[in-house]
C-alpha positions as CSV (number, residue, x, y, z in Angstrom):
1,X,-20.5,-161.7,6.0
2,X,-21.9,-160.3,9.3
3,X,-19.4,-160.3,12.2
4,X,-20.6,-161.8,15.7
5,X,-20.7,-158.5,17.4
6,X,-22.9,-157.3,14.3
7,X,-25.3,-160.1,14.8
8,X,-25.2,-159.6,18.7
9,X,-26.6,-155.9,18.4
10,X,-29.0,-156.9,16.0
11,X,-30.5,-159.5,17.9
12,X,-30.6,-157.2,21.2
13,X,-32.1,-154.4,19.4
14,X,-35.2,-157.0,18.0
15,X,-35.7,-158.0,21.3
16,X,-36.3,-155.1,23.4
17,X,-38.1,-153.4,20.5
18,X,-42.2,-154.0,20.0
19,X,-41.4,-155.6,15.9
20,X,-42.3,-159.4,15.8
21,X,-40.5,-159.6,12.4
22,X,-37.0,-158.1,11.5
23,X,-35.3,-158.8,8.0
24,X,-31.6,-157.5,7.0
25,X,-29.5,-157.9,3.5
26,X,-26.4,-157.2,3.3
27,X,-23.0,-157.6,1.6
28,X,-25.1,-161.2,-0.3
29,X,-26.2,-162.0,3.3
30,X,-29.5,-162.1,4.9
31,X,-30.2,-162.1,8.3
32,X,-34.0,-162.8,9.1
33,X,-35.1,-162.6,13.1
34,X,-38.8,-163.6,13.7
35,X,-40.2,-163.4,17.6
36,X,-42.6,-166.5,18.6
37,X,-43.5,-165.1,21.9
38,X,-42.5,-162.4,24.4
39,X,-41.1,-165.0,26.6
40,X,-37.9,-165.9,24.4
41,X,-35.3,-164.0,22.2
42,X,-36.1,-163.8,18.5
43,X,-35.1,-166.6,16.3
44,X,-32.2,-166.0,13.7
45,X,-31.9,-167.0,10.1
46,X,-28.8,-166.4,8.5
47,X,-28.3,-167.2,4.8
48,X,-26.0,-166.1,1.8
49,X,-28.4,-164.3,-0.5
50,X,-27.5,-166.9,-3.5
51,X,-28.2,-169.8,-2.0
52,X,-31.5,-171.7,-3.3
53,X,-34.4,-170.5,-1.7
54,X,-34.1,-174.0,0.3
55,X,-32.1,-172.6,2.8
56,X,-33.8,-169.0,3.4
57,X,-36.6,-170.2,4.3
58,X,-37.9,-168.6,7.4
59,X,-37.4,-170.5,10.7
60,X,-40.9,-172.1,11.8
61,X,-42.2,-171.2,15.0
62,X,-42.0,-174.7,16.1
63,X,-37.9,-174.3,15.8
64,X,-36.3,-172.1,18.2
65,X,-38.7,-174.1,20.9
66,X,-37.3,-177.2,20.2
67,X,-33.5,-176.1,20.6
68,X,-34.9,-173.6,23.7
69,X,-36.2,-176.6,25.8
70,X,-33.2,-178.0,26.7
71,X,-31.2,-175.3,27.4
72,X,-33.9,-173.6,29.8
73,X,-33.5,-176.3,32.1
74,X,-29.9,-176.3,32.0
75,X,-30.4,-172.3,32.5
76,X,-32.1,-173.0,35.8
77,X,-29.0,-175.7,36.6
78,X,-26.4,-172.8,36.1
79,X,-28.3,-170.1,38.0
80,X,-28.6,-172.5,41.0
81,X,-24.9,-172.9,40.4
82,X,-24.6,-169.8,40.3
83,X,-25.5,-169.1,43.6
84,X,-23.2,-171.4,45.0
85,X,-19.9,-169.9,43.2
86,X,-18.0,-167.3,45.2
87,X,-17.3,-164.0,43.5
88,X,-13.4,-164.7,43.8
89,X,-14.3,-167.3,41.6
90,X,-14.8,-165.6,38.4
91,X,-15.0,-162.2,37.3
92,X,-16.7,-162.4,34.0
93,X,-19.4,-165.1,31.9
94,X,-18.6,-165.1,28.7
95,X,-22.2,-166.0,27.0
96,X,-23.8,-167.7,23.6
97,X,-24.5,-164.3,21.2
98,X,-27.0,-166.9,19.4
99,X,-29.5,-170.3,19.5
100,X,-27.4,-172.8,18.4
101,X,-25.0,-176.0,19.1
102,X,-22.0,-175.7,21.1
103,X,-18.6,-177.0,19.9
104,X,-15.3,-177.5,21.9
105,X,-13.5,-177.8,19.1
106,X,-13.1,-177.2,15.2
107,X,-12.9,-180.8,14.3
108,X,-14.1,-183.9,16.1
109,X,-10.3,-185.1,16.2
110,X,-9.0,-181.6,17.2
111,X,-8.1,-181.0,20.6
112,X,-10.6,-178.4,22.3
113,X,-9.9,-175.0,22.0
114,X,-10.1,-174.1,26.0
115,X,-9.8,-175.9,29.1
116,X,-10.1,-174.9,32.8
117,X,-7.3,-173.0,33.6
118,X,-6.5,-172.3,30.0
119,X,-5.5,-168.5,29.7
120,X,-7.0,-166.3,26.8
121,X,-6.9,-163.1,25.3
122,X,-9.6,-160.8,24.0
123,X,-9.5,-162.4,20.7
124,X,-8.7,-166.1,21.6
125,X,-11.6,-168.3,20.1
126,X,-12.8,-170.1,23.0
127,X,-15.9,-172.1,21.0
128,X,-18.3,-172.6,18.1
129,X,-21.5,-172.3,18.1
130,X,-23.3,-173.7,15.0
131,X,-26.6,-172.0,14.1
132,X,-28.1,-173.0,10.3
133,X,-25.4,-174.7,9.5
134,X,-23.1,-171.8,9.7
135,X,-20.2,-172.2,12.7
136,X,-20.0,-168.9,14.6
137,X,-16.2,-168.9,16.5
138,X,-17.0,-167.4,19.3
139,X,-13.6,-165.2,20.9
140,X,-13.1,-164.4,25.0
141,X,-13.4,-160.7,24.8
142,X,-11.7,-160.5,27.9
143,X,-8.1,-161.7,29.1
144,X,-8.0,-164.3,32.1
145,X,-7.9,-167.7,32.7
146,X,-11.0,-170.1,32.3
147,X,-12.0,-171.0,35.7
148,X,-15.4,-173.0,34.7
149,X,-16.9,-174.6,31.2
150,X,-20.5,-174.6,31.9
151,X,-21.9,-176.3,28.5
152,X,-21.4,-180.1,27.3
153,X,-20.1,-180.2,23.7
154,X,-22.7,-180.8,21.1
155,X,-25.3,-179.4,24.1
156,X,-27.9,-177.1,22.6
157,X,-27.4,-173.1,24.0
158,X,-29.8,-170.1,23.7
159,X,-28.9,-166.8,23.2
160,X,-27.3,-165.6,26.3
161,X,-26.4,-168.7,28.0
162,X,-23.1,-168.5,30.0
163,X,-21.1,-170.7,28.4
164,X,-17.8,-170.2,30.4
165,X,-16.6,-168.5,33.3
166,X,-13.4,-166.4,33.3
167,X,-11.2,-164.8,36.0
168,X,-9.6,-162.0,35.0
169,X,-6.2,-160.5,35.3
């Protein structure tokens, strides 16, 4: 299985190159990334290799602008947030590597993995984000305390959307 920083690169490297399609195997997993317009960040479709061809389809076109929508407009809310946070505030935005659903925690009855003021590590799982039915933990990758959760749980996210805001030691 593909780690998170392994999907991250790819999907950076399909979206500043000119290819509108992008298909990987490997390891019984297949990572397809398909570009609707120059405007967004390719879609990604990740999928054991023996599942039933069900569940490898390709992602439509119509797909990655229906879970974009939302978040766009909460983009726009967190930049003019943004502007209004003071640099001693955070040091570091620790973002969404993928399209997908944000999760505080790993269970509905769990408590949350992270709340403001809660202090992480570089490998301390601080979400999930669930893309195709497959739950991506996503770790800090820096130490500090969380100064600011800037997603809902269950809110949709796009690739690169801050989703927290860290102050580091």
């Amino acid at each position: 299985m593909l780690k998170v920083e392994e999907l991250r690169e790819l999907v950076k490297i399909v979206d500043q190159s000119t290819i509108d399609e992008f298909t990987y195997e490997t390891d019984g997993t297949t990572v397809t990334m398909k570009k609707t317009n120059a405007q967004m960040p390719p879609a990604v479709n990740v999928s054991p290799a023996s599942t039933t061809s069900e569940s490898q389809a390709p992602v439509s076109a119509a797909e990655p602008e229906v879970k974009a929508a939302p978040a766009t407009s909460s983009s726009q809310t967190d930049q003019a947030h943004a502007e209004t946070q003071t640099a001693a505030d955070f040091d570091y935005e620790i973002v969404s590597p993928m399209v997908g659903t944000f999760y505080t925690k790993p269970e509905p009855e769990s408590d949350a993995y992270v709340k403001k003021g809660t202090k992480v590590a570089n490998d301390s799982t601080v979400c999930i984000v669930e893309a195709m039915k497959l739950f991506n933990e996503i770790e800090a990758e820096v130490s500090g305390e969380i100064t600011e959760i800037l997603v809902d749980d269950g809110e949709l996210v796009e690739y690169g959307q801050p989703l927290f805001r860290v102050k580091t030691k």
